[in-house]
C-alpha positions in Angstrom: 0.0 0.0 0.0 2.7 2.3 1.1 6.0 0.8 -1.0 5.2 2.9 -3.8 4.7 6.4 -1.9 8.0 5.8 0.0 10.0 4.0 -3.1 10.1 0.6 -1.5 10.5 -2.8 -3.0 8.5 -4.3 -0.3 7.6 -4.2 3.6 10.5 -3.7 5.2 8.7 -4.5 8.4 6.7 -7.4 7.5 5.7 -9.2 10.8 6.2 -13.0 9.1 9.9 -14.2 10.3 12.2 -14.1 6.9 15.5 -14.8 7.1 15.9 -12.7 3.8 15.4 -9.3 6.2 17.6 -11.2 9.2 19.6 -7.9 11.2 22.6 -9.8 13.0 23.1 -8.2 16.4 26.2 -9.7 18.4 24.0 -11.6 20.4 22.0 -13.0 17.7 25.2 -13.9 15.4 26.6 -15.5 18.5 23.4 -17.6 19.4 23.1 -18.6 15.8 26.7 -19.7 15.8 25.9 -21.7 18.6 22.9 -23.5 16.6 24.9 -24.5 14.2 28.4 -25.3 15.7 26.1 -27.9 18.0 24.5 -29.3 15.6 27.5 -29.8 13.0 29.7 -30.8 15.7 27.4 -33.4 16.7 27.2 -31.8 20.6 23.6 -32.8 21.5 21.6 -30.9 23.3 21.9 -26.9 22.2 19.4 -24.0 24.1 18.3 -20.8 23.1 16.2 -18.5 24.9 14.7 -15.4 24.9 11.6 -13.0 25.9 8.5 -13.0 23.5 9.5 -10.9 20.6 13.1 -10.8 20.5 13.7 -12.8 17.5 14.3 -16.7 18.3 11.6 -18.0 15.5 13.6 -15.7 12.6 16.7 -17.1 14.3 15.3 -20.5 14.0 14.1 -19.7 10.3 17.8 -18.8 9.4 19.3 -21.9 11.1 17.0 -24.1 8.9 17.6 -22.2 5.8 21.3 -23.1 6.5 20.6 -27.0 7.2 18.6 -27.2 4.2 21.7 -26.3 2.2 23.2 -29.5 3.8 22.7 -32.8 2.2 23.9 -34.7 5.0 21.7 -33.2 7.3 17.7 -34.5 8.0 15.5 -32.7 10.5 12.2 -32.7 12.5 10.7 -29.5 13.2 8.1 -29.2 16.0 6.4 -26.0 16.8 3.3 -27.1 18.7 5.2 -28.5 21.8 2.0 -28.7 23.8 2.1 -32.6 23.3 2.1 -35.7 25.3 5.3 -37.7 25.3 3.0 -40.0 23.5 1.8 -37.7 20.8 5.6 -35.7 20.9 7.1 -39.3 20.0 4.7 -39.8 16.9 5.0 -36.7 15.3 8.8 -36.7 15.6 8.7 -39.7 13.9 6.2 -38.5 11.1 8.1 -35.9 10.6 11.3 -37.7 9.7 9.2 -39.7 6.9 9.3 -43.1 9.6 6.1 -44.9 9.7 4.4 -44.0 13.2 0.5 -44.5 13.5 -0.5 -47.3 15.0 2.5 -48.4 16.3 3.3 -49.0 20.2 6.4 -46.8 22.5 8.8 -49.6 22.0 8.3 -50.6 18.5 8.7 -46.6 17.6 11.6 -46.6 19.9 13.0 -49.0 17.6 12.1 -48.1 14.4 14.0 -44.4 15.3 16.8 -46.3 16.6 17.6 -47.8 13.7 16.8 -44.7 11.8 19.3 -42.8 13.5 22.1 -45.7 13.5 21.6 -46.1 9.7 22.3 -42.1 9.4 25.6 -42.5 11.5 26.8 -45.1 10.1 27.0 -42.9 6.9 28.7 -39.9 8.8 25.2 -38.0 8.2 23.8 -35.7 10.6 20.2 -35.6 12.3 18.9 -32.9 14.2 15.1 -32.7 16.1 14.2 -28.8 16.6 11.9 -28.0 18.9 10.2 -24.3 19.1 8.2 -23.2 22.5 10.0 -25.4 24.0 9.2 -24.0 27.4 5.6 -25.4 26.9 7.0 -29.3 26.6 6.5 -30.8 30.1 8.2 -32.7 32.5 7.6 -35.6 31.0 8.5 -34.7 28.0 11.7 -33.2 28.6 12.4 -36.2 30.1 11.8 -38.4 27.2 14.5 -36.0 25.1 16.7 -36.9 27.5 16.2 -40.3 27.0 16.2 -39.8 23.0 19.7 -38.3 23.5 21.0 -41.3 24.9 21.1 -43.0 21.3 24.5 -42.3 20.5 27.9 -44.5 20.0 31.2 -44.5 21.6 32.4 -41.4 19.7 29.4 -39.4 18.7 26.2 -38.2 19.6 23.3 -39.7 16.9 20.7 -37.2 17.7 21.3 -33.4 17.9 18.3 -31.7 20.1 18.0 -27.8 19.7 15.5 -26.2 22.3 14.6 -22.9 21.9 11.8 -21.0 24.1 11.0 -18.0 26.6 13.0 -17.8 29.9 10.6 -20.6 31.8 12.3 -22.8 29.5 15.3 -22.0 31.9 13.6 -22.5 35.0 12.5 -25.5 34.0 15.8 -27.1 33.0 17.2 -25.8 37.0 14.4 -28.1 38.8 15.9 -30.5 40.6 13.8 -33.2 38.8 15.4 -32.1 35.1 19.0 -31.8 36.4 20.6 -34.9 34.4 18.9 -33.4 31.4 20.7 -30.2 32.1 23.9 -31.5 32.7 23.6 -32.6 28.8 23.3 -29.6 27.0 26.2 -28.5 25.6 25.9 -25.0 24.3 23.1 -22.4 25.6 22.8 -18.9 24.3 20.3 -16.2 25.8 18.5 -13.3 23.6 17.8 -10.3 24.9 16.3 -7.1 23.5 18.0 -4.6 21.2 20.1 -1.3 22.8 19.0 2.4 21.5 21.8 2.0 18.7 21.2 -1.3 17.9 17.3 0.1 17.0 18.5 2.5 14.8 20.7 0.1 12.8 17.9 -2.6 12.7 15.4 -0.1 11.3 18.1 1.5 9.0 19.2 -2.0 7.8 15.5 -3.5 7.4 14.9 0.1 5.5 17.7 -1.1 3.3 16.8 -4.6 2.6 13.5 -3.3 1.5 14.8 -1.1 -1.1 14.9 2.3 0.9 16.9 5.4 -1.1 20.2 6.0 1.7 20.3 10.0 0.2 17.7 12.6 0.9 15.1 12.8 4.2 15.4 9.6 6.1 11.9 7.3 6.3 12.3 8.0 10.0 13.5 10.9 11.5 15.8 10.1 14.6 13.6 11.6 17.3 10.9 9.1 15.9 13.4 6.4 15.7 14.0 7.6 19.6 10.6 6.7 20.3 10.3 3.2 18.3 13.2 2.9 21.1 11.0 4.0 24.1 8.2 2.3 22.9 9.3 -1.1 22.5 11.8 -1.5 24.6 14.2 -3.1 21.6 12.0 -5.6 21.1 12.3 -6.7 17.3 8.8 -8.1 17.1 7.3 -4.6 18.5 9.5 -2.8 16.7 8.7 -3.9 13.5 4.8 -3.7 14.6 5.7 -0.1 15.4 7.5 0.8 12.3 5.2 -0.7 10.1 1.6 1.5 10.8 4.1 4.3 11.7 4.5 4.5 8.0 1.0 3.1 7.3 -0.1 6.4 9.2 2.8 8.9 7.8 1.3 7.4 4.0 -2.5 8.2 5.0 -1.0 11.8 5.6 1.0 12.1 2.5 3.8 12.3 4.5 7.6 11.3 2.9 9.4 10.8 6.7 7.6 9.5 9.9 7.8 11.8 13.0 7.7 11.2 16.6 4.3 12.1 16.7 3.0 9.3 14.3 4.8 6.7 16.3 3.1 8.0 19.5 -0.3 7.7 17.6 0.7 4.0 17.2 1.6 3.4 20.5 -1.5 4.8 21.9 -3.8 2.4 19.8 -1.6 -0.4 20.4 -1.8 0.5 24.1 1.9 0.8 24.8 3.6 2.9 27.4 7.2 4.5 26.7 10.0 3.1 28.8 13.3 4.7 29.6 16.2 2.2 30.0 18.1 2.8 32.4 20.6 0.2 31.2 21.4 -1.1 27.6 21.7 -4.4 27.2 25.0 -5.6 25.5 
């Protein structure tokens, strides 16, 4: 609606994770660098987490986009992790292309077993991906656990990525998880975006999408100042922000967005300004 009045190619603030408009921060290169170090080195059990909004389903996006360049590499991706260990086991299984309905625990126990001997056998890598984690339960987590001990003398068979909000984290410290914690090899933690950081993901998403770098700037910085206070450097509510900021400055016939239009926003999206005190590095 808008890309034509402000010379765009497309939305540069498009809410659907794509790894095409992916901003690295240190913290995200570092967490996706711990994705896929785990799971090419064959470490197991890899975590990720982060607050609601702060990027880990993009960051997930680009770590698949990167395994489906490998030809050695298979993978089961689960995004509804509100399962029973029953129902978890089956649709792991499904998802690998292994015959699962119908079939008891043990005899799916054994036909993955196999699955994942055959693949190491042929130095080939498999890797189960599980988003929201922090919604799989006790249970659950437990069974991973016990997936993760199908391995050889010198390698791990099955690579486990978990990747969820914080809970995730208080869930792994309970006493009753602890030999499942002791597994996991590499653990990043996201966290949202400092006041410079916000500028460079909005001038850098502006970019991707086309955006002219010479004359006025799409947003001015007092109105990239308060996308800043606004969201709090979240990347989800910053994009949410940026995108009916220029949906409003459009409606106006306006060629730059100004503080005032993102206050408009805030106020029907019922958000308050913060001040941060401290950035986060």
């Amino acid at each position: 609606m808008y890309k034509t009045h402000f010379h765009l190619t497309r939305n540069p603030f498009d809410l659907t994770p794509d790894p095409n408009c992916f901003v690295p921060t240190p913290r995200h290169n570092e967490a996706l660098a711990a994705l896929y170090y785990g799971v090419r080195r064959h470490k197991g059990f890899v975590v990720v987490t982060g607050e609601v909004g702060t990027g880990k389903t993009l960051l997930l996006r680009c770590l698949l986009r990167l395994l489906e360049n490998s030809k050695d590499i298979a993978y089961a991706y689960l995004f509804n992790s509100r399962l029973t260990p029953a129902d978890f086991l089956h649709y792991v299984l499904s998802d690998f292309g292994l015959p699962a309905s119908g079939k008891s625990k043990s005899e799916l126990l054994i036909e993955f077993s196999k699955f994942l001997i055959e693949r190491g056998l042929k130095q080939m890598t498999t890797v189960l991906i599980v988003d929201e984690a922090h919604d799989l339960s006790a249970d659950t987590l437990e069974e991973l656990r016990l997936l993760s001990n199908l391995e050889t003398t010198e390698d791990k068979l099955l690579q486990i990525v978990l990747v969820g909000q914080p809970e995730l984290d208080k869930k792994l410290d309970s006493n009753d998880l602890r030999q499942l914690k002791q597994r996991i090899a590499l653990r990043a933690h996201l966290r949202p975006l400092t006041a410079e950081q916000t500028q460079d993901y909005i001038e850098q998403r502006l970019r991707i999408a086309g955006a002219q770098q010479n004359g006025l700037p799409l947003f001015s910085p007092a109105a990239v100042a308060a996308v800043y206070a606004y969201s709090r450097g979240f990347p989800r509510l910053i994009n949410t922000i940026c995108e009916n900021s220029l949906i409003g400055a459009y409606a106006k016939q306006m060629h730059s967005v100004t503080p005032n239009i993102v206050e408009d926003v805030a106020s029907e999206f019922r958000l308050e300004p913060a001040l941060i005190a401290q950035e986060h590095v």
